[in-house]
C-alpha positions in Angstrom: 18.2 -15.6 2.9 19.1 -18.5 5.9 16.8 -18.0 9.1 18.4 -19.0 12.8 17.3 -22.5 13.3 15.9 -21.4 16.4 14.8 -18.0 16.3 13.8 -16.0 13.4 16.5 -13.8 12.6 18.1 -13.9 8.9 21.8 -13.8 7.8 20.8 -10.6 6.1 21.0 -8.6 9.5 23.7 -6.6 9.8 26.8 -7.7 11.9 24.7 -10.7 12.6 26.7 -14.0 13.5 25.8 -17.6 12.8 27.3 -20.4 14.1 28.2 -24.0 12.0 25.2 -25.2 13.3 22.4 -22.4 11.7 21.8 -20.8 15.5 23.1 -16.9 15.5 24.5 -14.6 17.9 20.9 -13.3 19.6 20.4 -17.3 20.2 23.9 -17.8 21.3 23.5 -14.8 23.8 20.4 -16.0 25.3 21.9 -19.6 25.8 24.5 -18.6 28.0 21.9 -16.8 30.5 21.8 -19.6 33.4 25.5 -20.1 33.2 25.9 -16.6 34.3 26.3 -15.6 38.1 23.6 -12.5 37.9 24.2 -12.3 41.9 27.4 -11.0 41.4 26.2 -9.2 38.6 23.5 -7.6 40.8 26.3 -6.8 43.7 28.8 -5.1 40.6 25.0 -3.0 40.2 25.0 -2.1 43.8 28.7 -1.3 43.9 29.0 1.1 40.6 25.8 2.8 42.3 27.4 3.7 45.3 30.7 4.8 43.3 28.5 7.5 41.8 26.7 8.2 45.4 23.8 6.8 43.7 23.0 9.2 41.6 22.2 8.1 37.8 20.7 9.6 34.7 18.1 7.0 32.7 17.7 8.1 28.8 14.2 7.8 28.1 12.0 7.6 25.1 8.7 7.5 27.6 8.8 3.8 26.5 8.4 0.7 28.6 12.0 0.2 29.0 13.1 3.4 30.2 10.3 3.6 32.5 11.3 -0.1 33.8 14.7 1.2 34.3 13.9 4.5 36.1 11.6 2.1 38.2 14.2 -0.1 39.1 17.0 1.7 39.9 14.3 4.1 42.2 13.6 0.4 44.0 17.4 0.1 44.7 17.2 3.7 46.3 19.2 5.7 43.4 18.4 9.0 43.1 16.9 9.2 39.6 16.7 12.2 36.7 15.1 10.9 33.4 16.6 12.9 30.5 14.4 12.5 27.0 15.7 13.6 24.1 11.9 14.9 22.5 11.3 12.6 19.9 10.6 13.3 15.9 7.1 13.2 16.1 5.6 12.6 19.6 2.3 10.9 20.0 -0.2 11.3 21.8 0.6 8.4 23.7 3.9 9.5 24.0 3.4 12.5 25.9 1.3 10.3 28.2 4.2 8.3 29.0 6.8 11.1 29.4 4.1 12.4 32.0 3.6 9.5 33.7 7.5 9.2 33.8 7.6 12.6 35.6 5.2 11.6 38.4 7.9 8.5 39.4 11.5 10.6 38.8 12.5 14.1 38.7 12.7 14.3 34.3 14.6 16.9 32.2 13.2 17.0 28.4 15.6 18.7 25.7 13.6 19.7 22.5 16.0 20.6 20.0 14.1 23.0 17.1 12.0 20.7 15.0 12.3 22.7 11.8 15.6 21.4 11.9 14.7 18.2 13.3 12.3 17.7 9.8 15.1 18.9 7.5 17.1 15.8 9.3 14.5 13.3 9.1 13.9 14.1 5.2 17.7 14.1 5.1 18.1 10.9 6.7 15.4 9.4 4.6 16.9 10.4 1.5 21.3 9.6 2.2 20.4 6.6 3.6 17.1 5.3 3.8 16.2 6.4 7.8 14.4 8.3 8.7 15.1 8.4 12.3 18.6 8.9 12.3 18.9 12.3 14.2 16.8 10.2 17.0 19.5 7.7 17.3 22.2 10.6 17.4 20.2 13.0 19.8 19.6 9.7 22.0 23.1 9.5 22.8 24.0 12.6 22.3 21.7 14.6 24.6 22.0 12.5 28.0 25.6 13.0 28.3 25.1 16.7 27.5 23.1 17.1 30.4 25.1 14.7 32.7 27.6 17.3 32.0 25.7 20.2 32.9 24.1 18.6 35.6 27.3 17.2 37.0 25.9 13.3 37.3 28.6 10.4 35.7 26.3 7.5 35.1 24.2 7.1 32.8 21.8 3.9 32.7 20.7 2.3 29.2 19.0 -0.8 28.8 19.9 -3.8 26.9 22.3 -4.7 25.2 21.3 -4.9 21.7 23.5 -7.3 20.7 22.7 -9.6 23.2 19.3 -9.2 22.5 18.9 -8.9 18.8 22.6 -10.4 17.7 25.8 -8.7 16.9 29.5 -9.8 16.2 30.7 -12.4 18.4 31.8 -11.1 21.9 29.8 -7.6 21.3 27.2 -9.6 23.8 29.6 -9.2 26.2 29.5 -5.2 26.7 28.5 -3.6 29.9 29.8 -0.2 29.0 28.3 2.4 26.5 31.9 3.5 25.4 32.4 6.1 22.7 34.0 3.3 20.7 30.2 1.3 21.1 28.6 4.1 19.6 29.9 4.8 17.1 30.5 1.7 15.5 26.7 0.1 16.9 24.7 3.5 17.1 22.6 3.6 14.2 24.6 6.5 11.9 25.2 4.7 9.2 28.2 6.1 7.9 26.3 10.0 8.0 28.5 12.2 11.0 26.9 15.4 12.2 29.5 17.7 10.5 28.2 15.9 6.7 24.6 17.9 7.3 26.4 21.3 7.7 25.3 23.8 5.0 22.7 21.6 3.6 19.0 23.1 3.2 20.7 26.1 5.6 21.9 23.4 8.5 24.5 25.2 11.0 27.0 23.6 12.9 25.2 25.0 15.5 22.0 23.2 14.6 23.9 20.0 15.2 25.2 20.5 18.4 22.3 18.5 19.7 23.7 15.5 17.7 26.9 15.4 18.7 28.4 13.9 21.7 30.6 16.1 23.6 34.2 16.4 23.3 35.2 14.9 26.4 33.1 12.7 28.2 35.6 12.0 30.8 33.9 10.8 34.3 30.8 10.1 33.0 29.8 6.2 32.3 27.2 4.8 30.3 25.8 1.4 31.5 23.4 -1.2 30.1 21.2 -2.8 33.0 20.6 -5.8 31.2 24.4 -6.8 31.7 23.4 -7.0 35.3 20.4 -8.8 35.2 18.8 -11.2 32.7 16.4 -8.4 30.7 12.8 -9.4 29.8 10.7 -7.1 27.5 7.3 -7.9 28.5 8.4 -7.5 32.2 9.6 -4.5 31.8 6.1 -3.6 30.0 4.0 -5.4 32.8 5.8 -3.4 35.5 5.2 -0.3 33.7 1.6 -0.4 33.1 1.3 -1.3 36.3 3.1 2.3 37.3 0.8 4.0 34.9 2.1 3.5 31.5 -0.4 3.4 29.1 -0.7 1.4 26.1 -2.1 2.3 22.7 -6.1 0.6 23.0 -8.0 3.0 20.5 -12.1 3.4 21.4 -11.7 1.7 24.7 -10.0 -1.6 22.3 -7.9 -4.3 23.9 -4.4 -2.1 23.3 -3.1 -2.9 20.0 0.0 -3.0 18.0 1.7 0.5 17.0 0.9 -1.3 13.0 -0.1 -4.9 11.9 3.8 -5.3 11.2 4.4 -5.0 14.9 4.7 -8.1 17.1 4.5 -6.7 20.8 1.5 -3.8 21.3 3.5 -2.5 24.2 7.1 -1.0 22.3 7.9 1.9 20.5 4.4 3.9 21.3 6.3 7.3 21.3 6.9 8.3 17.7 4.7 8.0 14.5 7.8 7.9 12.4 8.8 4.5 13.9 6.6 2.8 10.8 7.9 4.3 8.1 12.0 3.2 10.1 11.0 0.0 10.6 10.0 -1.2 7.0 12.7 0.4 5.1 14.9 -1.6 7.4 12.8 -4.8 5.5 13.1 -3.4 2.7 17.2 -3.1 3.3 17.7 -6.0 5.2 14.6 -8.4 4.7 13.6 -8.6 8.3 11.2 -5.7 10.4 10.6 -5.1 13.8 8.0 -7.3 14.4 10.3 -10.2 13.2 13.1 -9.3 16.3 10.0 -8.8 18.3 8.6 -12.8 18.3 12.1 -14.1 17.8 12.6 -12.9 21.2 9.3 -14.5 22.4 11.0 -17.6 20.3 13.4 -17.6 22.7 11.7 -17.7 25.9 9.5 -20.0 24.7 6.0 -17.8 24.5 5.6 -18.9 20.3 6.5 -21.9 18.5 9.4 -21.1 15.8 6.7 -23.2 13.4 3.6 -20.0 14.4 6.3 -17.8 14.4 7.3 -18.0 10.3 4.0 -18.1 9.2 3.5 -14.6 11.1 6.4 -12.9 9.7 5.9 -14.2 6.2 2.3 -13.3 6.5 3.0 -9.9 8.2 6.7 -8.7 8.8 6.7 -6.6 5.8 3.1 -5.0 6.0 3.0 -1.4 4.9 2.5 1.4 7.8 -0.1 3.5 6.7 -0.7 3.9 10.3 1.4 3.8 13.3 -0.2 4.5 16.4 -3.1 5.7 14.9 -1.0 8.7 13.3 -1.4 8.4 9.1 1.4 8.1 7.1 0.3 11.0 5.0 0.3 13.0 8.0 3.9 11.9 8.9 5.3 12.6 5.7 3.8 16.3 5.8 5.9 16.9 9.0 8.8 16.2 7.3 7.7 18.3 3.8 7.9 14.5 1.7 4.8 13.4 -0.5 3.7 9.8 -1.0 5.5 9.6 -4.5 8.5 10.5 -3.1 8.7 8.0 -0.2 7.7 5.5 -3.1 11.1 6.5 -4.7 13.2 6.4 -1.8 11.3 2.8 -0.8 12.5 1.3 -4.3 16.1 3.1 -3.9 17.0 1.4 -0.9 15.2 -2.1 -1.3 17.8 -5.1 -1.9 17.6 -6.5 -4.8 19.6 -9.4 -3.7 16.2 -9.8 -1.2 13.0 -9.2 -3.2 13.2 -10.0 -6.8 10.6 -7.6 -7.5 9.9 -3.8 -6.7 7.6 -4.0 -3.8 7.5 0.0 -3.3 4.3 1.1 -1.7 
């Protein structure tokens, strides 16, 4: 496995793209920042605004970002709905969040019925290793759904993962959410709505709140951080300073959702994330917390030296908490024991990576 030469990123992550030189795409992206003109970029914001009579729809987990973005685009005098697509397994601290949300924008929540959300989480687990892949689907899905309804055509996301975490070259470049984007960057993995159908009594109805809608002509999905340069821990320090909380058990400094987090301020909202996040080490040799401080590599908060030694030390930690929420306690949601997340762990991890089971 060959790590960026300046971040910490490997070759192993998908669609990933390094240069002749060792740098890839995420460090690429980031270079070009000061040679773009983001006061244009912040007029083209104003001006696709006002072609919608400033009205826009922000996704939203409850997280730091979406709250930054419903924030922001309040400051520039859009009128705001927050649409959240309920989560697998809300926390606590979630629900703070999606309440503190609702005292900044007007906020629609669509809870789609969680019996069938569990059967797609152990589903999702079991096909292909991820457990949070009706999340992904239901957080595209359900905004446009009610942008429909609700007769609003923009829709706001965030960053551009690509240009934030690395992608194919050019993918950095994408300002529009286009059905095209999705499909090919939105998490699926191969799995389409219509393959649950008929398994452990799925409908087709059941997965209407998984599937984009047939036509999404007039409605446009933007990410903000093609129109100015995104920051994470911005977006979390503006936040908190609206009211979002962060996860400080026992009146504790707030800490990270699990030891292999980096940041203590992302991905609060759902005590599945863990149990994501390290069979995508497992699959890929990297974890969340190894994206998180390659970003901070970036901006120059952490050596790339500090950096390695944290996530070989702790990128691949086990979650037997996130959030405070046990594993064990996770798993029984979603009707899965221990033994059988043990199996699925050693199924999916890359040989090519580990040369040794490393199952929990």
């Amino acid at each position: 496995m060959i790590r960026c030469r300046t971040c910490c990123l490997p070759n192993s992550k998908p669609d990933i793209y390094f240069d002749a030189s060792g740098q890839c795409s995420a460090c690429i992206s980031f270079a070009k920042r000061p040679t773009i003109d983001w006061e244009s970029r912040g007029k083209e914001l104003v001006a696709l605004l006002d072609r919608f009579d400033g009205r826009v729809i922000v996704p939203s987990s409850g997280g730091k970002d979406s709250t930054y973005i419903a924030l922001r685009m309040k400051e520039m005098g859009a009128d705001v709905t927050a649409v959240t697509a309920t989560t697998c397994h809300l926390t606590p601290i979630g629900r703070a969040n999606l309440d503190n949300l609702a005292r900044h924008v007007r906020a629609i929540e669509v809870t789609p019925n969680m019996t069938v959300r569990a059967k797609l989480n152990r589903l999702g687990l079991s096909l292909v290793g991820d457990i949070s892949w009706p999340e992904h689907a239901s957080i595209f899905s359900v905004p446009f759904r009610v942008a429909q309804q609700v007769g609003i055509g923009l829709l706001m996301y965030g960053e551009n993962p690509q240009a934030e975490y690395g992608g194919p070259m050019g993918s950095d470049e994408a300002r529009e959410m286009t059905r095209r984007w999705t499909s090919e960057f939105g998490g699926f993995l191969g799995l389409r709505p219509s393959d649950f159908v008929g398994m452990q009594g799925i409908t087709e109805r059941d997965m209407n709140d998984y599937r984009l809608p047939l036509s999404t002509n007039g409605i446009e999905a933007h990410f903000l951080g093609a129109y100015e340069p995104w920051d994470s821990r911005r977006n979390a320090n503006l936040s908190a300073a609206n009211g979002f909380d962060l996860y400080a058990p026992h009146g504790t400094s707030p800490h990270c959702p699990t030891p292999a987090n980096w940041w203590a301020f992302e991905n609060l909202d759902n005590a599945q994330t863990g149990i994501h996040d390290h069979l995508m080490f497992k699959k890929y040799g990297y974890g969340r917390g190894c994206a998180q401080i390659s970003v901070d590599v970036r901006v120059g908060t952490v050596d790339r030296g500090s950096a390695l030694k944290w996530v070989k030390r702790d990128d691949g930690l086990f979650p037997e908490t996130y959030v405070g929420v046990s594993i064990d306690r996770v798993l029984d949601r979603i009707g899965t024991t221990r033994p059988e997340l043990d199996e699925i762990i050693e199924r999916f991890t890359n040989k090519e990576l580990f040369s040794c089971s490393q199952a929990a």
